[in-house]
N, C-alpha and C positions, 0 to 999 in steps of 0.2 A: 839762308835756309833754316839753318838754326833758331834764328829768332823768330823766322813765321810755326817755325814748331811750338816753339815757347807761347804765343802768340793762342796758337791752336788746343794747346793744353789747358793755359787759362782759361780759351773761354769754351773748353770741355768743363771744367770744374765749377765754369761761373754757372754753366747752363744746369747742370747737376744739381748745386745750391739750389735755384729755383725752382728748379724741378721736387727737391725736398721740399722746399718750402708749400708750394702746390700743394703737393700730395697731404703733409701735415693740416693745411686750412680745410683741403678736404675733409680728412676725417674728422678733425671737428667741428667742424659743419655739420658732417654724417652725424655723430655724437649726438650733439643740440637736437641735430633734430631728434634722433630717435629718442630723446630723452623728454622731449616736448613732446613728443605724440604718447610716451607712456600716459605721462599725465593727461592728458587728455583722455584716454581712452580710461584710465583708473577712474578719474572726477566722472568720467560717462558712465561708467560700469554704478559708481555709487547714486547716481541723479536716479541711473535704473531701477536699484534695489529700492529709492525713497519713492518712485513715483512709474506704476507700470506703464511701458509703453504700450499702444494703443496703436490701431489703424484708423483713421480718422472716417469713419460714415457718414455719409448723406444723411438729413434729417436725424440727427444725434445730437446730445449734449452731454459732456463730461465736466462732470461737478467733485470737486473735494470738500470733508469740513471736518471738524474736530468736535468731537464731545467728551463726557465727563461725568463720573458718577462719584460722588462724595459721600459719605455716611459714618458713624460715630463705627471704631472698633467692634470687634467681639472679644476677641481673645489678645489676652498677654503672655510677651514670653521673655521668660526672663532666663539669662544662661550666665552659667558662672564653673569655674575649674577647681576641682579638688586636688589640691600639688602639696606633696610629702619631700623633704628632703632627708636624706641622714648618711651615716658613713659606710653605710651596706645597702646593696639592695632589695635585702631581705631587710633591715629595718625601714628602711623606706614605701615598704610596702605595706607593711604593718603599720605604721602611721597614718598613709591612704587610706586602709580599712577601715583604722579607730575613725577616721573625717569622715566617710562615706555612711557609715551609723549614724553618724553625729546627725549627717543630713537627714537620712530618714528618719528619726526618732522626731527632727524638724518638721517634716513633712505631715507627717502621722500628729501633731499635736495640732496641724492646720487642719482637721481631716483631710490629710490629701493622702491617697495610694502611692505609695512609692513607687510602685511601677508605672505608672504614667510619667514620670521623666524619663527621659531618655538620655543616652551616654552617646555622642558622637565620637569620639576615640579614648584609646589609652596606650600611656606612653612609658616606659622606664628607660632613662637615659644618663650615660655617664655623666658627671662635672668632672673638665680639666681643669689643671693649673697654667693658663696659660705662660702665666711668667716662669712657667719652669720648663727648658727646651725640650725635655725626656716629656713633656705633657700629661703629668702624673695625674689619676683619678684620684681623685678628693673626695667624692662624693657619688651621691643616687640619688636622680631626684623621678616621682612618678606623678603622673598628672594625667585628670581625667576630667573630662568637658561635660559637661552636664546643661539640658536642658529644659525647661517646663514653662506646660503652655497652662494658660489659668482662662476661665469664665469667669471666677469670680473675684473683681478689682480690688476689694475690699480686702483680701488677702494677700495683697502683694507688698504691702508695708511693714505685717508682721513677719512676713519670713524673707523676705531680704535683710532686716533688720536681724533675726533670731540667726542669719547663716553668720553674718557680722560678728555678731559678741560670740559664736560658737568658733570662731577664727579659722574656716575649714577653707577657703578661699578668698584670693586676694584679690579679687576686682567679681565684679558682676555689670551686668547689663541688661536694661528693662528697652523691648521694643513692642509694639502695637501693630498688630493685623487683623484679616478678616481670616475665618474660619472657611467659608464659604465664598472663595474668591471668585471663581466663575460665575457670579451670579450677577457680579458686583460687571462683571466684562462685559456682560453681557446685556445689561442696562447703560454703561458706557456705550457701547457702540449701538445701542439707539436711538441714544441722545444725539451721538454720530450722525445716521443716516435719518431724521429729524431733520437734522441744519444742513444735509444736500439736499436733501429734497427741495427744502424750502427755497433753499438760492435756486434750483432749477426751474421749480414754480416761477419764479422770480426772471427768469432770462427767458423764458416759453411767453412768459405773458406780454414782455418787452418785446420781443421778435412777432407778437400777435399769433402763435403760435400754442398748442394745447402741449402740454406734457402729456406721458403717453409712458408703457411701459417700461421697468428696469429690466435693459440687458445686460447688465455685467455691473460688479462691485467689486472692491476688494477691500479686507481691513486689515486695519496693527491697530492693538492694544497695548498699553503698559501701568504698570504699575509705579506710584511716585517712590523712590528708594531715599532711605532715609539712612542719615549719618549719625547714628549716637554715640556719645562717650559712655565710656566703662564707669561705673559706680563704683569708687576706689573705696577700699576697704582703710577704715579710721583707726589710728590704735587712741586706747584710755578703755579703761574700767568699764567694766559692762553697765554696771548701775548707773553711772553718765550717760551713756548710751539710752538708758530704759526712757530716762526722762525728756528725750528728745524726739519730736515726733517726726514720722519716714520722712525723708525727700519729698515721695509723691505725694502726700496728704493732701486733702483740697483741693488739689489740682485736676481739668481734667484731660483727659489724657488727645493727643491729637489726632482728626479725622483721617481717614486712609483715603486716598482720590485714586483712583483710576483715568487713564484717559485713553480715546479712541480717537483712530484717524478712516474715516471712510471715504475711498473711492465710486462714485457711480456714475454711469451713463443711464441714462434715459432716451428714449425714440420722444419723438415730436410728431405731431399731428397737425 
């Protein structure tokens, strides 16, 4: 009797083991999957967002195509930070001031109105010591972002140059835009719906069928974004500097592209 108990217990516990074991391949199972159907339903949800779903009509044709609108700049903008440091931050701020005249007095010998830059923030903030564990202030430093859009190119040599040898900031950055971007979108996308149409012409005429009105479109537009480095600021003698012509000289500057994606359906006849 004893040993049919012993017997019975074992295969209590043997059946138990597999019974966990079961149970654990289940949930992982369950897991996979549920973790397999996210993804799916996320890559679904994205296909959505790149490409509307539609109900498919009788006599219809749904065309995609991309177009493009390229053209030379309008405007330049060049942006660069006026940053003060010292042992107060009342003298640090004082030095900010004396840089920020500096800049206008800059501006003003370019004919430019100083109030046409604009200032995106300004900052006063301690310097620690980090290698000191008490994190002692050492310093104030204050800093002010500064930016200006230019029409005319021809000035952008001498005063990026003139902010240089006036040492009021230490990096700058020249990028190229349109003034008038909406215009430029909207010549993209119909250059866009152009090249559907024409593919639909194209599959109407194939099928012996006539193209026939747009019911339904949809667009995205974008603008190409562009990666520039900072124009580091050089040290040596100003008069070194005089004799060296800008960076941009001669150059000229890069076209802005626009691109468009249009969706359209067309009836058939």
């Amino acid at each position: 009797m004893f040993a049919q108990t012993v017997t019975t217990t074992q295969l209590t516990h043997s059946a138990a083991f597999h019974l966990g074991q079961c149970i654990t391949e289940t949930r992982r199972t369950f897991m996979k999957s549920a973790l397999i159907s996210c993804a799916v339903l996320l890559l679904s949800a994205f296909a959505s967002a790149q490409t509307p779903t539609l109900t498919a009509l009788p006599n219809t044709v749904f065309v995609g195509a991309d177009g493009k609108f390229e053209t030379a700049p309008d405007t330049a903008l060049i942006q660069f930070n006026i940053t003060a440091q010292a042992d107060t931050a009342k003298a640090a701020y004082e030095q900010a001031s004396k840089s920020a005249e500096t800049t206008r007095q800059v501006l003003r010998s370019n004919g430019i109105d100083p109030k046409s830059a604009e200032i995106g923030f300004f900052s006063v903030n301690p310097m620690y010591d980090w290698k000191n564990p008490k994190r002692k202030v050492i310093a104030y430093q204050v800093t002010t972002s500064v930016s200006l859009k230019l029409k005319d190119f021809a000035k952008i040599g001498p005063i990026t140059q003139q902010l240089a040898d006036a040492d009021v900031s230490g990096s700058q950055s020249l990028s190229y835009t349109l003034d008038n971007i909406d215009e430029a979108k909207t010549k993209a996308v119909a250059d866009a719906y152009r090249r559907a149409q024409a593919s639909a012409q194209s599959l109407a005429a194939a099928a012996g069928r006539t193209l026939g009105e747009l019911s339904y479109a949809s667009v995205d537009t974008q603008e190409n974004i562009r990666i520039f480095a900072p124009m580091q600021r050089k040290g040596g003698p100003m008069m070194a500097m005089e004799s060296v012509a800008p960076p941009t000289q001669e150059f000229t500057p890069q076209n802005v592209t626009v691109t468009s994606h249009v969706n359209a359906m067309f009836a058939l006849k």
